[in-house]
Structures are given as structure tokens and as C-alpha cells.
C-alpha positions in Angstrom: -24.9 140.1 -39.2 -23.7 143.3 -37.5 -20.7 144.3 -36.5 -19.9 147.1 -33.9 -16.1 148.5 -33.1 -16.7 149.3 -29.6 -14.6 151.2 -26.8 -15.0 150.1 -23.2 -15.6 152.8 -21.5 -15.6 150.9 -17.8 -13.7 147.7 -16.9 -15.2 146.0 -13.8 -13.7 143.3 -11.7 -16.5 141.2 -9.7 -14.4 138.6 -8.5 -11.1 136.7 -8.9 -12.5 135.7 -12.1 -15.4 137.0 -13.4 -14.7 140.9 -14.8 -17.4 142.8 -16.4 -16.9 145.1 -19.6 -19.2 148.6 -20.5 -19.4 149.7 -23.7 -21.6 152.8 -25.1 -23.7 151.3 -27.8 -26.1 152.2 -29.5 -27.1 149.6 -32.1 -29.7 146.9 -32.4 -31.2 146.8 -29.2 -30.9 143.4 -27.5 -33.6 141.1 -25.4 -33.4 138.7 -22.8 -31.5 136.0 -23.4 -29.4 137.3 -26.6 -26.0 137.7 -26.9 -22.6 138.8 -28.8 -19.9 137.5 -30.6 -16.9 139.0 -29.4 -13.8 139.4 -31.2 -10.7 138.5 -28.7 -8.0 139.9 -30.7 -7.2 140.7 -34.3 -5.0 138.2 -34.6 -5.4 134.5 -35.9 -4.2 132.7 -33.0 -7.6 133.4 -31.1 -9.2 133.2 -34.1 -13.0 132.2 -33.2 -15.1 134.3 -31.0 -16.6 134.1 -27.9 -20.1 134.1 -27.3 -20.8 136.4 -24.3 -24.2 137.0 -22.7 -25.7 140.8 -22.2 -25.9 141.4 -18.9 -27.2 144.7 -18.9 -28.6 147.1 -21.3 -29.8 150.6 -20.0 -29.4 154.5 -21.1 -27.2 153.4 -24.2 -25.1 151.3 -22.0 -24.4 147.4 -22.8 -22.5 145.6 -20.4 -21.1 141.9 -20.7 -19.9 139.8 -17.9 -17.6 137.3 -18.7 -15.9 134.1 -16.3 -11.8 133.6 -16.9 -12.2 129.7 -18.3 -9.4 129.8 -21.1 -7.3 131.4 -23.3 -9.5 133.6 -25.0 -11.3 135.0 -21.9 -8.3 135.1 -20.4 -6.6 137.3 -23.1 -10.5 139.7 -22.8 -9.7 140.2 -18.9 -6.5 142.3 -19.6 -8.9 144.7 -21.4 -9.1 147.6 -20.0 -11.2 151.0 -20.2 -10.1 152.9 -23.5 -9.2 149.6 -25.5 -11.7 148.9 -28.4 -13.2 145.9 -29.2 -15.2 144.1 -32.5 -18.5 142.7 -31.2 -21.2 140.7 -33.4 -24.7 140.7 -32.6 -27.2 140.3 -30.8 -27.6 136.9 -31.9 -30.6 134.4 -30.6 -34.1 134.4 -30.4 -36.3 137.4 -29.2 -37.4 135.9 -25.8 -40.6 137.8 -24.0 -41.0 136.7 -20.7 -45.0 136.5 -19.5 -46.4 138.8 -17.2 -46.7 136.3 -14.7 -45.1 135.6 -10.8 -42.4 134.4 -11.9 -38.7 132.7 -10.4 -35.4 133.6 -11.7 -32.7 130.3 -10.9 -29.5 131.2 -11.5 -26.3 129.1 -10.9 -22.8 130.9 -10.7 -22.5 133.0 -14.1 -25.8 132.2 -14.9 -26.0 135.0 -13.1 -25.1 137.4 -16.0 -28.1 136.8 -18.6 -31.0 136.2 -15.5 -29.6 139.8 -14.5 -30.7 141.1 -18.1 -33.8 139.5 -17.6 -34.2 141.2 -14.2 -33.8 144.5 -15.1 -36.6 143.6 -18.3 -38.7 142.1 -15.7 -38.5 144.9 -13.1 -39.2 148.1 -15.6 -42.2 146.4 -16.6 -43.5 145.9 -13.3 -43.3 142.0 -13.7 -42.9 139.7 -9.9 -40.2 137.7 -9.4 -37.7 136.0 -6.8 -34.8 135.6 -7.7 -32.7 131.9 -6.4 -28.8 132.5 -6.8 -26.2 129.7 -5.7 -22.9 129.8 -6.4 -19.5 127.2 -4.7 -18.6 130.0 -2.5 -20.2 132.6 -1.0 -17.6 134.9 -2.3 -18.8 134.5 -5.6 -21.8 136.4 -5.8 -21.9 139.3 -8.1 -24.9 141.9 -8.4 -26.4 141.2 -4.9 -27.8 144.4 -4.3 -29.2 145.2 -7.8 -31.3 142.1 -7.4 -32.4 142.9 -3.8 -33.6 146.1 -5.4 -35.6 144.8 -8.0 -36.8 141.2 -6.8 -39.6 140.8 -4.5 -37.4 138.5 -2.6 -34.2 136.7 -3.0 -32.4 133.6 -1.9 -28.7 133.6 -1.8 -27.1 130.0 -1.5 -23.8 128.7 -1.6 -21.8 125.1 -1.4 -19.3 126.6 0.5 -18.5 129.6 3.2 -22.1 129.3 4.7 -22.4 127.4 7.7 -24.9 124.9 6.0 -23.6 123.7 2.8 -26.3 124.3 0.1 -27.2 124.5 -3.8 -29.7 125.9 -5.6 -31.2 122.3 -6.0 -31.5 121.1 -2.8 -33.2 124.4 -1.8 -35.9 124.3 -4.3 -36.5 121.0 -3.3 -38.3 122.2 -0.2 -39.7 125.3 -1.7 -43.5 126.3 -2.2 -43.6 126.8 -5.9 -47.5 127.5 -5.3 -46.9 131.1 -5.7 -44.9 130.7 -9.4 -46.4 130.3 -12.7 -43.3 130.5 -14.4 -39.8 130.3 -13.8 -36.2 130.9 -15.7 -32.9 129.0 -15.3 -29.6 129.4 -16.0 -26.4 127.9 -14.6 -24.1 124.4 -15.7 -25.7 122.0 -17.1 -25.8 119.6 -14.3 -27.9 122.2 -12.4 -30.6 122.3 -15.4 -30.2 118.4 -15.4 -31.1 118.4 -12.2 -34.4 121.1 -12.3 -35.2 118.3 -15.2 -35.1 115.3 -13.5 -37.3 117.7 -9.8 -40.1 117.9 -12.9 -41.0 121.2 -10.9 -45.0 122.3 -11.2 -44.6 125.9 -13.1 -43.5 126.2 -16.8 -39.5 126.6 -17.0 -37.0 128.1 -19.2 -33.5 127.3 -19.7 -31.4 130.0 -21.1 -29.0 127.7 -22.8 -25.5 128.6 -23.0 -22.8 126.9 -25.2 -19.1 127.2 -27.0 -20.6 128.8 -30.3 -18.2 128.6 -33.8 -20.3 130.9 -35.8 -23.3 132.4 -33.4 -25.5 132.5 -36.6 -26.3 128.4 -37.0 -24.0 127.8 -40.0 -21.3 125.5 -38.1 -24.5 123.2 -35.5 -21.6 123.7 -33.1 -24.5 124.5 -30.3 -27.2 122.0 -31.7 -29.4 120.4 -28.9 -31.6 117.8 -29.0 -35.1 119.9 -28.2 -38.9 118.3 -28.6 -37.4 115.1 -30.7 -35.5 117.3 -32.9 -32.4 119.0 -33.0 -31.9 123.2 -32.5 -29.2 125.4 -32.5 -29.0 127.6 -29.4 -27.6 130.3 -31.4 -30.7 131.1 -33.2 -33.3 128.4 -32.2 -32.9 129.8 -28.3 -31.0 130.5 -26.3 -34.2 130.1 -24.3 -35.7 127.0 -24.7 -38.6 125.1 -22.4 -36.1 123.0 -20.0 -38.8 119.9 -20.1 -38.5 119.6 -23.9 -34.4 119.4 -23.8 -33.1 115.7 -24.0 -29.1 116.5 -22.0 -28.3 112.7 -23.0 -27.8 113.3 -27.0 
């Protein structure tokens, strides 16, 4: 396991609750999918870390995008550039997307590891559309990176649109024809529900999880996957979406 003391060097805010964090690093480089263990403080009251999706890694750059949901990410948001933090990592599974037409689905911060994926996708020339939903349209972050690199993309949103929408209803009607592959990420009712649609292209979840460890010593993240049980932490966190059983 490595460990990296690392200083922000840019504190973003995206929304009211999503804030993104830059670091110059320039360790193990990281793949789609992988993330960090980040420490929150040194302290013992916060005393596991959070697991945190790369969002971007480019020119020595890593960036992490992180949603306010509790204490500890709450305690990360009042970071700010200059302030060091201990980051573990990358943890997961090298993931290599195929060189194929492919569809990115990305629900609310699902956002943040489909973006990483993105940029993969677009240096090496690979198609994709990209399918973003959030609950309101205010929501959205890195809209016009993925304009930029997508062949096309779909914004939807429950909320602040004048037809109410989500990423499932909308794939409902869409020609999938043109895909042989396609990526998700987003909560896990939105994965149930690409399940249950048993779309006609190969998927991939990118499975995300509270994580004790982030090295599969404490099966904290274990999921049920092809009759047997994996740990997201090094088993995925991309995993074929048709193989996961959500019900164990």
C-alpha cells in the first residue's frame, strides 16, 4: 500500500455540495475506475478513510471530486488550497475499456469516475456518448469538458427541466444499435434499474461503496458477483452489471 502526503494546490466548488480537490502527484499512475483512500484528519475521531474516486488525472495533476454526505466529507470540504492531505492508493482493479462505440451512464456523482474514463476514452481516440442525469438541473458538473470530448451528450434531470426525466426512462427509448458497450455509474437504484431494462450492449458498473480498508482485508464492500462474493475494492470497482445479484 502507498501512501502519499499531498498539498492541494486548487480547491474547486461545483455545486452546493459537491467540491473538487487538485493535488500535484506524481506517483503510481491510476486507471479508470480506481480510487484513494483519503485520510480526513489526523485525529481518531474520523478515524477511517474515505474512499474517493479519481476524477481526473492529466500533466501530473490528480483531482478528486467528492459529494458533502457526512461527517467526514463534510470535515474534507473546509480544505482548502495549501492544506496537505495523506492519500492511499490507487486501489482497485486495472480496468481497460474496449475500443469500441461505446455509452458512458452516469447518475449524479457518478459523474466523477465516468469523467476519468472520458478523458481515457477521448486521448485514445475511442467513441462515446455520454448520458448524465442528475435531481436538478443545477447539479451538473463538467458539462462542457464532456461536450468537448463526447461525440454527443444527453443531459437529463428530475427536476428544473420542463419535462421531468431520468437517465432510465430516457434510455428506455433509445437506439442502443449504434453501442457495443456501455459504462455506468450512479446509486444503486439507477444500476438496479439498467439490470432489470436487460439492455442489448455489454455493461459495466463502476461500483462504488463505504470501504473500511480499500485493500479487501475488512469484506466491508463484498458483492454478490457471478454466484460468488467480490470485494469492490480489489475485485472491481468495475464489474459486468448483468453478473451483480443487488438482492444479497
Amino acid at each position: 500500500m502507498r501512501s502519499y502526503r499531498l498539498k492541494i494546490v486548487r480547491r474547486t466548488t461545483h455545486t452546493e455540495n459537491i467540491f473538487g480537490l487538485d493535488f500535484k502527484y506524481s506517483g503510481i499512475t491510476p486507471w479508470p475506475g480506481q480510487f484513494f483512500q483519503v485520510r480526513v484528519d489526523e485525529g481518531v475521531e474520523l478515524f477511517l478513510n474515505r474512499p474517493i474516486s479519481v476524477a481526473s488525472y492529466k500533466r501530473g495533476h490528480l483531482l478528486l471530486v467528492v459529494k458533502i454526505v457526512g461527517r467526514g466529507t463534510r470535515t474534507l470540504s473546509m480544505k482548502k488550497a495549501g492544506d496537505y492531505l495523506t492519500l492511499f492508493g490507487p486501489f482497485g482493479r486495472r480496468f481497460r475499456p474496449a475500443h469500441r462505440k461505446s455509452l458512458i451512464i452516469a447518475g449524479g456523482i457518478g459523474i466523477a469516475p465516468l469523467h476519468f474514463l472520458a478523458e481515457y476514452m477521448a486521448r485514445r481516440n475511442i467513441d462515446f456518448d455520454v448520458l448524465y442525469g442528475v435531481r436538478n438541473k443545477d447539479e451538473f458538473i463538467f458539462r462542457s469538458d464532456l461536450k468537448r470530448m463526447a461525440s454527443r451528450v444527453t443531459f437529463v434531470a428530475e427536476r428544473g427541466y420542463r419535462e421531468k426525466e431520468t437517465v432510465v426512462t430516457r434510455i428506455r427509448r433509445m437506439d442502443l444499435n449504434d453501442f457495443s458497450v456501455g459504462y455506468a455509474c450512479g446509486p444503486r437504484e439507477m444500476l438496479m434499474a439498467l439490470q432489470e431494462l436487460k439492455l442489448p450492449i455489454t455493461t459495466y458498473a463502476f461500483c462504488e461503496d463505504f470501504m473500511g480498508c480499500g485493500c479487501g482485508l475488512c469484506l466491508g464492500c463484498a458483492i454478490m458477483h457471478g454466484g460468488v462474493y467480490r470485494r469492490i475494492c480489489i475485485d472491481g470497482p468495475v464489474l459486468s452489471l448483468g453478473d451483480i445479484d443487488f438482492e444479497v
